[in-house]
C-alpha positions in Angstrom: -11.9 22.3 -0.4 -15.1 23.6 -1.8 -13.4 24.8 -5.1 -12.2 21.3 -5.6 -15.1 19.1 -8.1 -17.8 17.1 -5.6 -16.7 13.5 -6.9 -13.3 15.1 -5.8 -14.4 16.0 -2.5 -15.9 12.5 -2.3 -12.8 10.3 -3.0 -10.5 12.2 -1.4 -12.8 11.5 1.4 -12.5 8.1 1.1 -9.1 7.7 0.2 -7.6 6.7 3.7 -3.9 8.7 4.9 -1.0 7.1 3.2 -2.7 4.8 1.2 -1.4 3.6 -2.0 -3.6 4.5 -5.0 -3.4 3.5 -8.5 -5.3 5.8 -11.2 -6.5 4.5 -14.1 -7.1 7.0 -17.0 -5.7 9.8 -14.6 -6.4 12.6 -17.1 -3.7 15.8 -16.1 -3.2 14.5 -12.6 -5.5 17.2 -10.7 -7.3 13.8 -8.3 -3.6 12.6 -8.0 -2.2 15.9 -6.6 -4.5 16.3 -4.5 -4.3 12.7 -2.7 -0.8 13.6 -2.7 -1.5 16.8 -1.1 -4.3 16.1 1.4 -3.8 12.9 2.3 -0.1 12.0 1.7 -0.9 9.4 -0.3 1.4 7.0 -2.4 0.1 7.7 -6.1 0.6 6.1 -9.3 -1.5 6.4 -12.8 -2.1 5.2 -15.9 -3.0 7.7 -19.1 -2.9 6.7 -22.7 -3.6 10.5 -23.7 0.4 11.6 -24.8 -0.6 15.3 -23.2 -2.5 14.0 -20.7 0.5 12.5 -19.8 2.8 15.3 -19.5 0.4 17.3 -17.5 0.6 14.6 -14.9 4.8 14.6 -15.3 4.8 18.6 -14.7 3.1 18.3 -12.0 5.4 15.6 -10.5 3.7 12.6 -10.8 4.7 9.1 -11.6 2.5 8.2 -14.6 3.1 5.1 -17.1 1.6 5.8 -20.6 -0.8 2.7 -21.2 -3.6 1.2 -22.2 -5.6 0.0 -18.6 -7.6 -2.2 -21.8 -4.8 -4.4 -22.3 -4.6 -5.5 -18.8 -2.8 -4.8 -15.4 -0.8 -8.0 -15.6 2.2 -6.0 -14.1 0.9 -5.3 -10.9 0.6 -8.3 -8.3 -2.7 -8.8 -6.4 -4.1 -6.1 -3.9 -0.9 -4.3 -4.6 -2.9 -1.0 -3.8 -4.9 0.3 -1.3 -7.4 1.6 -3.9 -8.0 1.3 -7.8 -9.5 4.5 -9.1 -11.6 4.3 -12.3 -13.3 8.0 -12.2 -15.2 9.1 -15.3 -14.2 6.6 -17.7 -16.5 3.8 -17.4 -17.9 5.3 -20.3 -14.9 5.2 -22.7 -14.2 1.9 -22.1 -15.1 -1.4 -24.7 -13.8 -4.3 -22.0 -15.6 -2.7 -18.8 -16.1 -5.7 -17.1 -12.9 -6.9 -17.9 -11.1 -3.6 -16.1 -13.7 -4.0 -13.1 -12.2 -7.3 -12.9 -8.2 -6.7 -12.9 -8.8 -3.7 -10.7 -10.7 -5.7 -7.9 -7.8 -8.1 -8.5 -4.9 -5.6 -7.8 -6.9 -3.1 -5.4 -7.8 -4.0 -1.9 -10.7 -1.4 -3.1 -11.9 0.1 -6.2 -13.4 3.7 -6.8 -16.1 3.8 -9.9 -17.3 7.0 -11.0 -19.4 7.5 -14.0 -22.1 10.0 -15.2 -25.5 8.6 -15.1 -27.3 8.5 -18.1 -30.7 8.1 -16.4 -30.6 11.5 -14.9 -34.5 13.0 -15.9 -32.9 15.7 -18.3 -31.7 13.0 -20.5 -34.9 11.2 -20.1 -37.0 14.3 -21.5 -34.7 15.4 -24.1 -35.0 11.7 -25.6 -38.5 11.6 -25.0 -39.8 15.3 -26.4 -36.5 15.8 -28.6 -35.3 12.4 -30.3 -32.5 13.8 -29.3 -29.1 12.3 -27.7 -28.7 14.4 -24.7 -26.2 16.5 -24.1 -26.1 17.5 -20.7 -24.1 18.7 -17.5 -22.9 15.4 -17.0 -22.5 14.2 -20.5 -21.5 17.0 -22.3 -20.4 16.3 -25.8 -22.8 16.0 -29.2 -23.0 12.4 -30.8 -20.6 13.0 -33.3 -17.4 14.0 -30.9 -17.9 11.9 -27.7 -15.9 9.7 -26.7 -18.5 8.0 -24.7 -19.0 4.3 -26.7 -21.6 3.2 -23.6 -23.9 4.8 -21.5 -24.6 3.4 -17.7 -26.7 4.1 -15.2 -26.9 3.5 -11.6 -29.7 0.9 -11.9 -27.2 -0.8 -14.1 -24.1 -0.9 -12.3 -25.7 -1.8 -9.2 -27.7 -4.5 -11.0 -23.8 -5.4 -12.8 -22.4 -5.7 -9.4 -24.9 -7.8 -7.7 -24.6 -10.1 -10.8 -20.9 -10.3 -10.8 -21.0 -10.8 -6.7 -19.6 -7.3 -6.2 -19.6 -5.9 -2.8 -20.6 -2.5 -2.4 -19.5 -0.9 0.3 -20.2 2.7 -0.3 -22.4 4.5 -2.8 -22.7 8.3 -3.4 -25.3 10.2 -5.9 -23.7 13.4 -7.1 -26.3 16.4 -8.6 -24.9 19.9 -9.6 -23.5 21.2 -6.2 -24.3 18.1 -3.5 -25.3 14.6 -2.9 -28.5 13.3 -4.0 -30.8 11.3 -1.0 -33.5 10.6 -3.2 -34.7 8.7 -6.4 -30.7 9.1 -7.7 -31.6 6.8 -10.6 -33.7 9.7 -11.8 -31.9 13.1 -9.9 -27.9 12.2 -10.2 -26.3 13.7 -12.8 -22.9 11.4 -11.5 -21.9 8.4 -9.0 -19.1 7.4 -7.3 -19.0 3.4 -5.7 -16.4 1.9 -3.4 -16.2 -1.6 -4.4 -14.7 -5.1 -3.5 -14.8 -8.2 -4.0 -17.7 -10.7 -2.1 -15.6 -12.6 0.3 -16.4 -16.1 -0.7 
């Protein structure tokens, strides 16, 4: 397991046996195969990126070509075990809207993102001018596909605005978990999420 990426590691962690997972913007599949592998789980995504796509089919996957923007209307509520939204938080223009539909049709929901508050950013704004471009946001202004940047603070602050539970919380640096000030040290997090039982 240790060649496998940590926010890998992590989820497939928390990813219970035989549990039925839906992956939105799946990328080529890798997190799917291996929940498929390690923890003979029932997988589905959802990739709008047409090669993207067909990485996920050659490696056996059931993937629908979409856009996770435009709603999850098909699915019934809590129709999976878990809702995975890893790494692209930051793509996304309706954010709060996805949130929403995937606390609707997951019993739990899996948010990763990179943090933009991590102190490297920090300094190269603050002695550079510069938009970072670090580990964990790696492209130059011009070609990301980032349109937002979070950061911890703000997700936890978004969640305990929009009465979102937080049931588990992980701070991700270069090779382990961050304990302390991961606002400032975390290059990434991961959150299990649900909904506040009213």
């Amino acid at each position: 397991m240790s060649s496998m990426k940590l926010d890998h590691q992590i989820i497939t962690r928390i990813i219970t046996e035989k549990a039925h997972v839906l992956d939105l913007g799946c990328g080529n599949g890798e997190l799917l195969s291996l929940l498929t592998e390690k923890k003979n789980a029932r997988v589905q995504g959802i990739e709008l990126d047409d090669e993207e796509m067909h990485k996920c089919v050659e490696r056996g996957l059931t993937v629908l070509q979409g856009d996770i923007e435009s709603g999850l209307s098909d699915y019934p509520d809590q129709a999976f075990d878990f809702v995975i939204l890893n790494q692209i938080m930051q793509e996304l223009k309706k954010a709060d809207f996805v949130i929403q539909d995937s606390l609707r049709v997951g019993k739990r929901v899996i948010v990763g993102f990179p943090n933009f508050a991590h102190i490297r950013a920090r300094l190269t704004l603050l002695f550079h001018g510069k938009t970072p471009v670090i580990d964990s946001l790696p492209y130059y202004w011009f070609e990301t596909p980032n349109i937002r940047f979070l950061t911890i603070r703000d997700f936890i602050d978004y969640c305990r605005g929009k009465n979102i539970h937080i049931e588990q919380q992980y701070f991700l640096g270069k090779t382990g978990q961050i304990k302390f000030l991961p606002n400032l040290l975390a290059l990434n997090a991961l959150f299990v999420i649900t909904k506040q039982k009213q």
